[in-house]
C-alpha positions as CSV (number, residue, x, y, z in Angstrom):
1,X,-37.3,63.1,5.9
2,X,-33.8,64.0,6.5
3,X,-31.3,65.4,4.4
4,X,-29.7,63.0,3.4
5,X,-32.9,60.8,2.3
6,X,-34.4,60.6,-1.3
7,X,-37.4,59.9,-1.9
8,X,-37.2,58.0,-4.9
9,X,-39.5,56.0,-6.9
10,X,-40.6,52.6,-6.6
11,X,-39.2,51.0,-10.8
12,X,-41.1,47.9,-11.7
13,X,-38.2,46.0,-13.2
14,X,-40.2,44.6,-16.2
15,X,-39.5,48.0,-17.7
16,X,-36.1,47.7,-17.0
17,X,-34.8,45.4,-20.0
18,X,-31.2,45.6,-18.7
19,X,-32.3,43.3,-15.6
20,X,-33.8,39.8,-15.8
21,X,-36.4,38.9,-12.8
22,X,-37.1,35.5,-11.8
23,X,-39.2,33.6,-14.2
24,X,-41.7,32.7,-12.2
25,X,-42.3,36.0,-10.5
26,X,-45.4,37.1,-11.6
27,X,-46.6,39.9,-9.2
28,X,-43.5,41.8,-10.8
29,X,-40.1,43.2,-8.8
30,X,-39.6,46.8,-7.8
31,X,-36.8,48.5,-6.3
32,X,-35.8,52.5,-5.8
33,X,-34.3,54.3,-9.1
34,X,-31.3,54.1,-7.2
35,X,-31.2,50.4,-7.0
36,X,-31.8,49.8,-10.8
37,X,-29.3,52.3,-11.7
38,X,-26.7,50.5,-9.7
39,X,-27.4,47.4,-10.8
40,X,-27.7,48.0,-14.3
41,X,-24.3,49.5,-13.8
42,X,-23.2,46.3,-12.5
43,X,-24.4,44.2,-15.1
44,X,-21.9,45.9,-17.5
45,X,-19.3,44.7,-15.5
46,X,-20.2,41.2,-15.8
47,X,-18.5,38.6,-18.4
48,X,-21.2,38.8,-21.3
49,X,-22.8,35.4,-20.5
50,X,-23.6,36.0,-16.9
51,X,-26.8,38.0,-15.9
52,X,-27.8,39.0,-12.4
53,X,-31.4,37.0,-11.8
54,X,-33.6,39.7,-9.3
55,X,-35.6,37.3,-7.6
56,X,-36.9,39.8,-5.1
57,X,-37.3,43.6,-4.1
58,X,-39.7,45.9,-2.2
59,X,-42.4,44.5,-0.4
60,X,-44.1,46.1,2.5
61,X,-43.8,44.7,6.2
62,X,-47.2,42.7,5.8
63,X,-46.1,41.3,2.6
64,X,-42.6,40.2,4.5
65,X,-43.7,36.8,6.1
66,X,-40.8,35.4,8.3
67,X,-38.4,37.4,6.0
68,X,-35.2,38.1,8.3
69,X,-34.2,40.8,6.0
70,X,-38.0,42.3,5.6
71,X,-36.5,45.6,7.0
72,X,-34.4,46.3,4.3
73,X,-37.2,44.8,1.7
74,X,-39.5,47.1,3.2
75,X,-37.3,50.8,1.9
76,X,-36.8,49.2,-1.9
77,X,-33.0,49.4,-1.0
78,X,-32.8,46.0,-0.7
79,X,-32.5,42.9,-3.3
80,X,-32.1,39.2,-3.5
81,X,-30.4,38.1,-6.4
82,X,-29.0,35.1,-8.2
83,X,-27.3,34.5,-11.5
84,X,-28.2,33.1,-14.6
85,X,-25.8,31.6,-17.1
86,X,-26.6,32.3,-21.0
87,X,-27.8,28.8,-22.6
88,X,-28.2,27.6,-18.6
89,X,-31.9,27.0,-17.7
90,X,-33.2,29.0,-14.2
91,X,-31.3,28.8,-11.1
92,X,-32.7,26.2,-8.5
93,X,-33.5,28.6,-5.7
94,X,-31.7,29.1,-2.6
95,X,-28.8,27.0,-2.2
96,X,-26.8,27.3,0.8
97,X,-23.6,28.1,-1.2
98,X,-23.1,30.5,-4.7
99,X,-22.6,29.3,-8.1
100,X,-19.1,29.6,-8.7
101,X,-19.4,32.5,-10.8
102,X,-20.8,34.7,-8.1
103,X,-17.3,36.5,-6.6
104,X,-17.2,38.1,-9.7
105,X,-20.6,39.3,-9.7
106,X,-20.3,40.3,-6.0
107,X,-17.1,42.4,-7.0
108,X,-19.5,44.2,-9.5
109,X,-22.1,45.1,-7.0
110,X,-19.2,45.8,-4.5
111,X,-17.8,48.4,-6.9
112,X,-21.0,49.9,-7.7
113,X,-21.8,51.1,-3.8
114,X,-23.8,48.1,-2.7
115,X,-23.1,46.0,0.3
116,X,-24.1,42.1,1.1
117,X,-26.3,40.9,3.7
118,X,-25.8,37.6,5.5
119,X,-26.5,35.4,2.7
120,X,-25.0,35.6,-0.5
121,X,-28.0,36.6,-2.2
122,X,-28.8,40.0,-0.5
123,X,-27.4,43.0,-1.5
124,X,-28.5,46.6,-0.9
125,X,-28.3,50.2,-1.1
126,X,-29.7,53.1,1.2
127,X,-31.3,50.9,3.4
128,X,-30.0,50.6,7.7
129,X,-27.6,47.7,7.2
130,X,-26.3,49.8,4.4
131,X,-25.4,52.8,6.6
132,X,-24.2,50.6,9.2
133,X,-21.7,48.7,7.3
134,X,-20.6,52.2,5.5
135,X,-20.8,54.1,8.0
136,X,-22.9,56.9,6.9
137,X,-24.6,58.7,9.3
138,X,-28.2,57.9,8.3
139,X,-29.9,55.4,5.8
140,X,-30.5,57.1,2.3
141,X,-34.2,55.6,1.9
142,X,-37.2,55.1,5.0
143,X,-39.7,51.9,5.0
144,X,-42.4,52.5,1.9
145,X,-45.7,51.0,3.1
């Protein structure tokens, strides 16, 4: 491991009241102590009536299917995420455009050191499209199996 990698723990978000995870994810979410922290963070910056929805986190490279982002899935740098709307029921799952609260909820993970992937649901920390779109010399977290 380099330097500049941690090798933090896997947090199963269920723990994590702060967070809300996809209703009907029952084989749990985890992401790196990193992640949660950050996004936890972020929560506080959004409007009281809007909370981040994690639909998805770490899984390993078997558990990836045709995932085009299953590298990033695969360090538990990586999230998908939607939004859910106090008094709303569940998000309908994936639409091709964001709800129209979401440029405030990307400005919160923005601010908190995470960067978006090609869709508007990804966003992650640490992992290689992190480094390259920051620049930094070498992703903060490697693949957990």
């Amino acid at each position: 491991m380099s330097p500049t990698q941690r090798d933090e723990p896997l947090r199963d978000l269920a723990r994590v009241h702060a967070l809300r995870t996809a209703d009907w994810r029952t084989d749990g979410v985890r992401l790196r102590s990193g992640v949660v922290d950050r996004l936890t963070a972020a929560q506080t910056f959004l409007p009281r009536a809007l909370r981040f929805l994690v639909v998805s986190g770490h899984h390993g490279p078997a558990g990836a299917g045709p995932c085009p982002d299953a590298a990033d899935h695969a360090t538990g740098g990586a999230v998908d995420l939607s939004l859910h709307v106090s008094g709303s029921p569940e998000p309908a799952l994936w639409s091709a455009a964001p709800p129209p609260e979401w440029p405030v909820c990307a400005a919160a993970l923005t601010a908190v050191g995470m960067v978006g992937g090609d869709t508007w649901w990804h966003w992650s920390f640490g992992d290689s499209r992190w480094c390259a779109s920051t620049g930094a010399q070498a992703p903060v977290y490697d693949p957990i199996p």
